[in-house]
C-alpha positions in Angstrom: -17.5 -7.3 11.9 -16.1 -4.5 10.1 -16.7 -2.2 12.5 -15.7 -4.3 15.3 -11.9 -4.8 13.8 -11.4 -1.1 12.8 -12.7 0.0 16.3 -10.7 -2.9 18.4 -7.4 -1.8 16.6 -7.9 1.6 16.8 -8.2 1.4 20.5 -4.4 -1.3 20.8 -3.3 1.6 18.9 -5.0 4.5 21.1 -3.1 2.5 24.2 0.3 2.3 22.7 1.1 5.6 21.8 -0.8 7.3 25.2 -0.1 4.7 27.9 3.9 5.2 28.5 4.2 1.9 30.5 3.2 0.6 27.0 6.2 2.4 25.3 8.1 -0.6 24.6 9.1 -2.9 22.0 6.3 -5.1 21.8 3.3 -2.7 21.7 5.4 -0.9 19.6 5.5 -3.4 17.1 1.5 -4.3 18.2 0.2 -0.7 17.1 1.7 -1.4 13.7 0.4 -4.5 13.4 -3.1 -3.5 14.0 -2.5 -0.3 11.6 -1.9 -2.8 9.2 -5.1 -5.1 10.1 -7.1 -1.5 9.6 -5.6 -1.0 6.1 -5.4 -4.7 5.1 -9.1 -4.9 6.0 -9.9 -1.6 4.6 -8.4 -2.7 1.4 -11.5 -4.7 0.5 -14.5 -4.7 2.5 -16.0 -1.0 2.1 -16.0 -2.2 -1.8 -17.7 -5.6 -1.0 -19.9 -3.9 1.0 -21.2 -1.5 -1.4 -21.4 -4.3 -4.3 -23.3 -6.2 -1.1 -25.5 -2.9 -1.1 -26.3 -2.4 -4.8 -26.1 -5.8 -5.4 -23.6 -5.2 -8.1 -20.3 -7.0 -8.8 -18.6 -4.2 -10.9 -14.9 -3.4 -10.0 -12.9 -1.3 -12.5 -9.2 -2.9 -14.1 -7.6 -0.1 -12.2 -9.6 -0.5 -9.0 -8.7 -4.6 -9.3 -5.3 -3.6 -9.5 -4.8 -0.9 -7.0 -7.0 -2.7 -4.3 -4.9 -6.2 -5.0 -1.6 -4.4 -4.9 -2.6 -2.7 -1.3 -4.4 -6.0 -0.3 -1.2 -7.9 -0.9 1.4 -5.4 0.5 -0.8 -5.0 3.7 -1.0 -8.7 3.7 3.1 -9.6 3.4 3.5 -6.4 5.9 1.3 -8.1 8.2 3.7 -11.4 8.0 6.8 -8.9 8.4 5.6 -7.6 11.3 4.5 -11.2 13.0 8.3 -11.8 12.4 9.6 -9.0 14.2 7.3 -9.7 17.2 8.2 -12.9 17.6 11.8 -12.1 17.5 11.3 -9.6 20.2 9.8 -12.5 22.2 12.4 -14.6 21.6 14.8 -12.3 23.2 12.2 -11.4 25.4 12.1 -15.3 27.0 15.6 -16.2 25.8 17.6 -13.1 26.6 15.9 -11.3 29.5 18.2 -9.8 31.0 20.0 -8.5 27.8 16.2 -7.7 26.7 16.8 -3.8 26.8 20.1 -3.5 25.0 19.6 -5.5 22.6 16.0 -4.4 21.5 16.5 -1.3 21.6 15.2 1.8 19.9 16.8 1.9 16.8 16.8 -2.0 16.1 13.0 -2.0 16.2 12.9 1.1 13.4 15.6 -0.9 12.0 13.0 -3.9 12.3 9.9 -2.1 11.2 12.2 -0.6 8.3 13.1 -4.1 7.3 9.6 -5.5 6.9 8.4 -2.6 5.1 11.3 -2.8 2.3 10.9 -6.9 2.3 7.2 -6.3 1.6 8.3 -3.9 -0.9 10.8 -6.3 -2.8 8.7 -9.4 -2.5 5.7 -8.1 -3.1 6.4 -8.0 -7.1 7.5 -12.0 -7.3 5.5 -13.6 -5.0 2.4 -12.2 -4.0 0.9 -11.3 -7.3 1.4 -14.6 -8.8 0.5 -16.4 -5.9 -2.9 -14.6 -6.1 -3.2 -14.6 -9.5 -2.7 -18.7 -9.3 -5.3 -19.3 -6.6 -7.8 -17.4 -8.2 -7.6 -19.5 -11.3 -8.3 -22.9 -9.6 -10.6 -22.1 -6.9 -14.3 -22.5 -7.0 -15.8 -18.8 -6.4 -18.0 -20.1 -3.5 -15.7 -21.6 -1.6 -13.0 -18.4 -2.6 -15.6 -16.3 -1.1 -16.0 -18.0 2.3 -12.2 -18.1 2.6 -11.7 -14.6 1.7 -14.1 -13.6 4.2 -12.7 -15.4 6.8 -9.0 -14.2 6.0 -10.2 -10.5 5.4 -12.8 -9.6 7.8 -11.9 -12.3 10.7 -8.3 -12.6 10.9 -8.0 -9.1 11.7 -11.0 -8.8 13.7 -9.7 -11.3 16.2 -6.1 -9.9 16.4 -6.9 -7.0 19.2 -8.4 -10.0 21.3 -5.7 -12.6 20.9 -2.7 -10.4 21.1 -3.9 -7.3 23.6 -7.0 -7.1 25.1 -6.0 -10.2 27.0 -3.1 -8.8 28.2 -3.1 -7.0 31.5 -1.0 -3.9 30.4 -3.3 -2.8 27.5 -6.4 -3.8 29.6 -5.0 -1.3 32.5 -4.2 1.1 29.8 -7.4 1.5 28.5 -9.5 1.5 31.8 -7.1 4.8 32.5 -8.1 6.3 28.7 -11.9 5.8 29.4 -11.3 7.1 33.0 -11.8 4.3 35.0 -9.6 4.0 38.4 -7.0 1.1 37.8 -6.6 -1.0 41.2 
């Protein structure tokens, strides 16, 4: 599964940046989102895999600490970004044909910008106590199943529910792997 979400937003990103039909807003705003599922994912599961491995359950304070505070930025990033695209939709549906002026170049970097210093200022208040809460009342069996599920599937499903169901990134990557597109 690991595998499969590294490899499935590797190639939304591959078509974003190559494909210039997909040069817009909102697969401007997917490619970041599934460089963030990459890293949020990446945060965790090549150390649960080796304690999987050597059947051991050793993490160091520091590695604790560094892989929550990446976990939760990745994770508050991730709702950032969700934000941005569904403004762009919004305008998309709302305001088409003011769509191009108004999402223009420098309000999504002003967009991406935003979400990365929000994740930056919130991620100190919220997100640590959050997590440090739920991990206090939560059974670990039950902490385990939905940590899988939010770190390995979430992500993993992205690629499928926001792009490779789309026609445009579908079209893209039949041109990157060579295939004539009808």
């Amino acid at each position: 599964m690991y595998l499969i979400t590294v490899f499935g937003n590797l190639l939304i990103i591959l078509a974003a940046i190559s494909d210039s039909p997909l040069h817009t807003p909102m697969y401007f705003f997917l490619a970041n989102l599934s460089l963030v599922d990459i890293c949020f994912t990446s945060t965790t599961v090549p150390k649960m895999l080796w304690n999987i491995q050597t059947q051991s359950k050793f993490i160091t304070y520091a590695g604790c600490l560094s892989q929550m505070y990446f976990f939760l930025l990745c994770v508050e990033l991730d709702d950032f970004l969700l934000s941005a695209m569904a403004y762009d939709r919004f305008v998309a549906i709302c305001h088409p044909l003011h769509y191009t002026v108004i999402m223009n170049p420098q309000l999504c970097g002003l967009l991406f910008l935003v979400s990365w210093l929000s994740v930056v200022s919130l991620f100190y208040c919220t997100g640590l106590g959050v997590h440090l809460s739920s991990a206090a009342t939560q059974s670990s069996h039950s902490g385990a199943i939905a940590s899988v599920m939010y770190i390995v599937v979430t992500p993993m499903r992205n690629p499928f529910i926001y792009s490779l169901r789309n026609r445009d990134i579908k079209r893209a990557l039949k041109r990157i792997a060579g295939i004539p597109v009808t």
